[in-house]
VEXGU-835927 format. One line per field, with one value per residue (C-alpha): residue number from 1; x, y, z. Coordinates in nm, 2 decimals. Layout:
BEGIN
fido <- NUM | ...
east <- X | ...
north <- Y | ...
up <- Z | ...
END
This chain:
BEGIN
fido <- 1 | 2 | 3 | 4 | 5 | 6 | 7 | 8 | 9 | 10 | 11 | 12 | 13 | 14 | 15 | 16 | 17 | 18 | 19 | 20 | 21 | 22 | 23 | 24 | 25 | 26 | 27 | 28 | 29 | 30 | 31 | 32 | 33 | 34 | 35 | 36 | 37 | 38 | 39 | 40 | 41 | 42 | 43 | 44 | 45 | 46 | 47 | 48 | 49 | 50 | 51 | 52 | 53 | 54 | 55 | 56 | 57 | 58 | 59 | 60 | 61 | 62 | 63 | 64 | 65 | 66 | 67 | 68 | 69 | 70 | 71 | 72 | 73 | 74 | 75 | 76 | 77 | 78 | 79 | 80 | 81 | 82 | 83 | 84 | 85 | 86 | 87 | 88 | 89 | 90 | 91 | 92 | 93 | 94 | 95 | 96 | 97 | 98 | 99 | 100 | 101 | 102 | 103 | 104 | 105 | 106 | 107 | 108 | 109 | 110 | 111 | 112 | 113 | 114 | 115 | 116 | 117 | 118 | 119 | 120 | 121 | 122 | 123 | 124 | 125 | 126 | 127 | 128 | 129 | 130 | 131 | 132 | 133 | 134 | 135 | 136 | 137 | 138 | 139 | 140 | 141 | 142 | 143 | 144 | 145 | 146 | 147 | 148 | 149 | 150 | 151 | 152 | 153 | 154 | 155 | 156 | 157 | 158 | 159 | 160 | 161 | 162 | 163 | 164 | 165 | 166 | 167 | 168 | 169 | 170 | 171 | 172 | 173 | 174 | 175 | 176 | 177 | 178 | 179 | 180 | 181 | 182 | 183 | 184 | 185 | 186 | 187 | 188 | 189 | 190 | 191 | 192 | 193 | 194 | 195 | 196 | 197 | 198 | 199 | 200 | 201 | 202 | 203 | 204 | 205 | 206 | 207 | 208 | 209 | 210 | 211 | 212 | 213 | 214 | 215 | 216 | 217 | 218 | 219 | 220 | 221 | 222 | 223 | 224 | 225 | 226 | 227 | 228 | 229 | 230 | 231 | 232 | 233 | 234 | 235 | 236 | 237 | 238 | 239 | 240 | 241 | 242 | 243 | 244 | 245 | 246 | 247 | 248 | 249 | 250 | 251 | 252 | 253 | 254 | 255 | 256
east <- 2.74 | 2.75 | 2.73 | 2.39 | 2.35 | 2.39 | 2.07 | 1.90 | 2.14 | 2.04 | 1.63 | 1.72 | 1.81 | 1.54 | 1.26 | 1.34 | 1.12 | 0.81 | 0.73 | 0.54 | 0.74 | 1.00 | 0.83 | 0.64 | 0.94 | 1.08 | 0.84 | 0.77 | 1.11 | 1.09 | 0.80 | 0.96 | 1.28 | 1.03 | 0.81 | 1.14 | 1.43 | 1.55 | 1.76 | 1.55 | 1.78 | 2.00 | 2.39 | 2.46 | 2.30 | 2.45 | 2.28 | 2.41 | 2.35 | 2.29 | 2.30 | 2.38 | 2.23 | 1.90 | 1.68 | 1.95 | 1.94 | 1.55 | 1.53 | 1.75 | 1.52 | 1.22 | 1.39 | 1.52 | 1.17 | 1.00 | 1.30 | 1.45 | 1.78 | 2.02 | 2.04 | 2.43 | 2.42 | 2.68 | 2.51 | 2.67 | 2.67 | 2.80 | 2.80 | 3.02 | 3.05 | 3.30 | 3.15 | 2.87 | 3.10 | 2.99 | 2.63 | 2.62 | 2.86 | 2.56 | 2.34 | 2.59 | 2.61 | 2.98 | 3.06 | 3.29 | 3.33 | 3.23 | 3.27 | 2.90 | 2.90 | 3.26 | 3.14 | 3.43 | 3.33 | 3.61 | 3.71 | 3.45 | 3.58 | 3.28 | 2.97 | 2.64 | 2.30 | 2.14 | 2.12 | 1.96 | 1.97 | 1.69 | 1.66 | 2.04 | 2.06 | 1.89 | 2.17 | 2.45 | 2.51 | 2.58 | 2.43 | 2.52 | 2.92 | 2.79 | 2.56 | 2.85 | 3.07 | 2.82 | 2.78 | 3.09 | 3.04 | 2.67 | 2.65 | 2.51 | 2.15 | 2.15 | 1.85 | 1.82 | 1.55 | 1.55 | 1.39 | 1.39 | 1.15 | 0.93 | 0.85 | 1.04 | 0.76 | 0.76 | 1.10 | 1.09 | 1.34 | 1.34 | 1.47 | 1.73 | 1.79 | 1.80 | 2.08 | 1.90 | 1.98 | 1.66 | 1.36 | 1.26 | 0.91 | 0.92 | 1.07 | 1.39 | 1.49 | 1.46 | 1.67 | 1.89 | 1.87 | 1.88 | 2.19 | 2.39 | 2.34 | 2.05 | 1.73 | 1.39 | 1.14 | 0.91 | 0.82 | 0.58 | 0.54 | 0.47 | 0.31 | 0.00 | -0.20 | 0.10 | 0.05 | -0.17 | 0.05 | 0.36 | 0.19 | 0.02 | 0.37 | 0.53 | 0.24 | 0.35 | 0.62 | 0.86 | 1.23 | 1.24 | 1.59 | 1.74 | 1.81 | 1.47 | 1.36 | 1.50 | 1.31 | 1.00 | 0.72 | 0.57 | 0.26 | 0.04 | 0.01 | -0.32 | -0.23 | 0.07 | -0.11 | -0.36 | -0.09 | 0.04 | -0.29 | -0.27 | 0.14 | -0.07 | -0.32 | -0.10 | 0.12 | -0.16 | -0.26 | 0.11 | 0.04 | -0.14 | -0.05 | 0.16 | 0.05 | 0.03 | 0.17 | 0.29 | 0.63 | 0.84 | 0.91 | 1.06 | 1.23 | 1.33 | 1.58 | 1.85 | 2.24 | 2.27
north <- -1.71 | -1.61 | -1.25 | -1.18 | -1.08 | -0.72 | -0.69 | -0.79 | -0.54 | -0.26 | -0.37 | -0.37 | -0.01 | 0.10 | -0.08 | -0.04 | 0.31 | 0.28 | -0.13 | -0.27 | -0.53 | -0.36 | -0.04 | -0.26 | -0.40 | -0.07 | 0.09 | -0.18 | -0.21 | 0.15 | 0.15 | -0.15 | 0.10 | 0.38 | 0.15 | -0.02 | 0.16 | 0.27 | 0.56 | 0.86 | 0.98 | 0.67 | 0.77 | 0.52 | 0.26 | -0.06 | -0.28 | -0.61 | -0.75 | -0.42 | -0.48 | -0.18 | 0.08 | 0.22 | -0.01 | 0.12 | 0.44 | 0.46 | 0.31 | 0.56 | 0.86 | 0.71 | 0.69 | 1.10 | 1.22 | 1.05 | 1.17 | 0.85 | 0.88 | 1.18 | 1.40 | 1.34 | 0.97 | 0.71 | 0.49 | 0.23 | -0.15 | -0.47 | -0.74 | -0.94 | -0.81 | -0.51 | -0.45 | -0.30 | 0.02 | 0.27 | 0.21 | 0.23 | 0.57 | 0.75 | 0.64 | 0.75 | 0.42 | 0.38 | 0.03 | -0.24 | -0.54 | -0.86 | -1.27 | -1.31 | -1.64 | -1.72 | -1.42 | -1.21 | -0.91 | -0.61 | -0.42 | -0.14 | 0.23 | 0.25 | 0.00 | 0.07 | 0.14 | -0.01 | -0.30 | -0.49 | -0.81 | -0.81 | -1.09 | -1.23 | -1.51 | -1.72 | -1.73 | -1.85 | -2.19 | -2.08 | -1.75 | -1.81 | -1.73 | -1.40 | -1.27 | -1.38 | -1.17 | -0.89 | -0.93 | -0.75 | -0.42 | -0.35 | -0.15 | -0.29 | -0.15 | -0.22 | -0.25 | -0.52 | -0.62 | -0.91 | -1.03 | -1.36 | -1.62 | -1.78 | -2.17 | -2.44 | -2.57 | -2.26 | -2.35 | -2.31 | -2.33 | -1.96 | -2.02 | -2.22 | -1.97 | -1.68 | -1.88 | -1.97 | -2.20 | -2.24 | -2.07 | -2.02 | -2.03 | -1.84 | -2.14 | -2.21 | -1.79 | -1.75 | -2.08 | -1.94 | -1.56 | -1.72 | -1.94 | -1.60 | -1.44 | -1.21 | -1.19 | -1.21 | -0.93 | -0.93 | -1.18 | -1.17 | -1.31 | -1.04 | -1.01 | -1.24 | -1.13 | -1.25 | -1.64 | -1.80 | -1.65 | -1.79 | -2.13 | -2.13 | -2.04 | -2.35 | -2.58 | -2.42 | -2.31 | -2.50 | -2.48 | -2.13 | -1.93 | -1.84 | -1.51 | -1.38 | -1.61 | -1.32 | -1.04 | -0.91 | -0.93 | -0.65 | -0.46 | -0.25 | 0.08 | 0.00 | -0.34 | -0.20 | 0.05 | -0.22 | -0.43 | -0.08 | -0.04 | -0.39 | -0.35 | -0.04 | -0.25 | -0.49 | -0.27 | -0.13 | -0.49 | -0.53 | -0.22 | -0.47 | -0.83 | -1.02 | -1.20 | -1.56 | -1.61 | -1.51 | -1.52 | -1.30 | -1.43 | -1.08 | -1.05 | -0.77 | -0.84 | -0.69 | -0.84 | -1.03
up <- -2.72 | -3.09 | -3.21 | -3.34 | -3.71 | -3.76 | -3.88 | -3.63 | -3.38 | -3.61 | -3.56 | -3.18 | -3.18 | -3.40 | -3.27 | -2.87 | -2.84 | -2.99 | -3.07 | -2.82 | -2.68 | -2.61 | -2.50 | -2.27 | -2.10 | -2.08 | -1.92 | -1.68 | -1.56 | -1.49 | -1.29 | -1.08 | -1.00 | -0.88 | -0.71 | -0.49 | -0.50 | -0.20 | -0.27 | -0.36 | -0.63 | -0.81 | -0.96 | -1.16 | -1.33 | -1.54 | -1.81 | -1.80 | -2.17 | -2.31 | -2.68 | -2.84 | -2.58 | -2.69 | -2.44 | -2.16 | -2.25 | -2.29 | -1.92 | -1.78 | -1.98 | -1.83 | -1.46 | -1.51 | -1.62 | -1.29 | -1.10 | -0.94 | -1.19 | -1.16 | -1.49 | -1.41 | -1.34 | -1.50 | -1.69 | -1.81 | -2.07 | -2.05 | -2.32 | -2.52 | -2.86 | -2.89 | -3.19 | -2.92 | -2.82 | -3.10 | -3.05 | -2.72 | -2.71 | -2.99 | -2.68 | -2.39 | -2.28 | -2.12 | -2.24 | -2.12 | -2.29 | -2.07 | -2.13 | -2.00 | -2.03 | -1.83 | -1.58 | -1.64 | -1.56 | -1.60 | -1.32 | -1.30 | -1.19 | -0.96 | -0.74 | -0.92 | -0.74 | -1.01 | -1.28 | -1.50 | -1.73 | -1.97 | -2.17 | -2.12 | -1.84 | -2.08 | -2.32 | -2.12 | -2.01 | -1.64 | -1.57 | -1.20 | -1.30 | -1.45 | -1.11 | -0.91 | -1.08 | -1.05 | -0.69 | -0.62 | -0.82 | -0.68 | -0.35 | -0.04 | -0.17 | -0.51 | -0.68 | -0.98 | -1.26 | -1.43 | -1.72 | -1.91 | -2.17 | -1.93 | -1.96 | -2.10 | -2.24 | -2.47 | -2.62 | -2.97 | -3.30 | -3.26 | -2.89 | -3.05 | -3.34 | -3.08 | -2.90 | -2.58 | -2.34 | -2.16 | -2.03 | -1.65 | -1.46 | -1.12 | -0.94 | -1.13 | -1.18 | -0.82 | -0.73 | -0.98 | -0.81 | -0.46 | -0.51 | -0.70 | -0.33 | -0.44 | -0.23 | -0.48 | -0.35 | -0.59 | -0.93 | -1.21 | -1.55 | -1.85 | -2.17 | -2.06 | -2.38 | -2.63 | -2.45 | -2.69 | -2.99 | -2.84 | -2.77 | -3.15 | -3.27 | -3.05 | -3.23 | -3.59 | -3.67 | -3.83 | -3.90 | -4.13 | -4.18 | -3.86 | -3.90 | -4.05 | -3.73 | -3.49 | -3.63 | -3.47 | -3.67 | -3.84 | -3.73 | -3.89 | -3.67 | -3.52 | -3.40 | -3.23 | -3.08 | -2.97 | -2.84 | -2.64 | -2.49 | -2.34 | -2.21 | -2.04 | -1.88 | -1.77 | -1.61 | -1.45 | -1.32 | -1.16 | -0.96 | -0.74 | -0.81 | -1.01 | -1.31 | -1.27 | -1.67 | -1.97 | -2.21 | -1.97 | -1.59 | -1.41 | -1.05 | -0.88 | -0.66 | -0.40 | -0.33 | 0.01
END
């Protein structure tokens, strides 16, 4: 794994509240914590792959305003780059520093009730070293969300200039999930209404600089807020049933 451009770190933080791909996601994985955590009231939470914090931290705001996260709770980052560390301290994000790719995760001081890995498997070249790693520091009811590009069709030059390895369809992340010791209880895909985008871009786009390749495109207010309004509906949809595509594959999922 390479560090990303500083740029594109510094977009990451600004970006994570109110664009709508990352709102979306945030909000979703939220609403999959309420819907199956176990514990009424969760003390500690740890973002495997958090960047520099604001996505983490945002999650954890959204879990202490519905009440399932403890105003108190530890939550915690792991990813690779120390240069991570101030970041994620503005955000009060505890952060260790982690070889995701090797699995070497540090010895933690505590076992966490909840995790997730949004958007991370998919860079390493075995993500199974990493969950087995994780295994150990999550308590017997742990609660994990997981999020990663869906479709290997989909793979793009900005797949490659992102630094991913692959992309997953429902099958191969829960083989993957299964064979890390974790039990899938739930799957769907996400962002169904940016499909034909992604598949136009797959058809177009051609090799451009890498690192303007990892921005997120600009939006005009209204079209973000159009693009809000259908995150909404969609999460409204996976109230009830899973969606059967989009650029996202998600699993919630439990140690075993």
């Amino acid at each position: 794994m390479a560090f990303m451009p500083a740029a594109h770190l510094a977009e990451l933080d600004e970006l994570a509240r109110d664009y709508w791909w990352h709102a979306h996601r945030a909000q979703t994985v939220a609403a999959l914590v309420a819907r199956f955590s176990t514990s009424t009231v969760l003390s500690s939470y740890i973002d495997v792959g958090c960047g520099p914090g604001a996505t983490t931290r945002i999650i954890s705001d959204y879990l202490s305003a519905a009440g399932r996260l403890a105003k108190d709770a530890e939550v915690a980052g792991l990813d690779f780059d120390p240069s991570l560390a101030e970041p994620c301290a503005k955000h009060g994000v505890k952060f260790s520093v982690c070889d995701l790719n090797a699995g070497a995760v540090p010895p933690l001081a505590r076992r966490y009730e909840l995790f997730t890995a949004l958007d991370v498997l998919e860079h390493l070249k075995t993500p199974e070293r990493l969950l087995g790693a994780l295994r150990p520091q999550l308590t017997d009811k742990a609660l994990g969300v997981i999020a990663v590009p869906a479709f290997q069709w989909l793979f793009s030059d900005w797949d490659r200039a992102a630094g991913h390895e692959r992309r997953y369809d429902e099958k191969s992340l829960r083989e993957l999930l299964q064979k890390s010791r974790f039990e899938v209880v739930w799957q769907s895909y996400l962002y169904s209404f940016a499909m034909p985008p992604a598949m136009l871009r797959r058809k177009v786009l051609k090799t451009v600089d890498a690192e303007k390749k990892l921005e997120f495109p600009k939006v005009p207010g209204w079209l973000n807020a159009a693009l809000s309004a259908a995150g909404s509906i969609e999460r409204l949809w996976l109230k009830g049933l899973p969606l059967p595509f989009g650029t996202t594959a998600l699993a919630v999922v439990r140690p075993v």
